[in-house]
Phi, psi and omega in degrees: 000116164326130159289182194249139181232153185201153172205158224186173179236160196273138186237339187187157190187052167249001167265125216281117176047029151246142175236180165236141167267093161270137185207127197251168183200119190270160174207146170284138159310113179314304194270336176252307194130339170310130190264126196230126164311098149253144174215123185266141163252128194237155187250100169221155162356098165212098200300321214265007204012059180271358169268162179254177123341088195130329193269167174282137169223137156271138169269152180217149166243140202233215167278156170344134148266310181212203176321292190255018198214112166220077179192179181182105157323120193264300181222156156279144163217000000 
């Protein structure tokens, strides 16, 4: 089974080896048609705590790690 990958900018790093991931995904309205901004915040993995606040990151998902951190950082980009 494929994992799920996503890329996204980093919004917060202020918790030891976590960032928050905003990944925005435009869609079309199911009933009208309007291309509409979704943007989800996911909690993922960053053993080196090596991101800043602003960069592109690829996420990859993985097992629970803790409550709400189930990702883990693949690459900086």
């Amino acid at each position: 089974m494929p994992t799920k990958e996503n890329i996204g900018q980093v919004i917060s790093n202020r918790m030891n080896k976590t960032i928050i991931v905003s990944v925005t995904n435009r869609i079309a309205h199911r009933r009208y048609g309007k291309i509409v901004t979704k943007t989800n915040k996911y909690y993922a993995h960053d053993e080196k705590n090596e991101c800043e606040i602003g960069d592109i990151v690829k996420i990859q998902e993985t097992r629970p790690i803790s409550k709400n951190k189930c990702w883990k950082l693949t690459k900086k980009l």
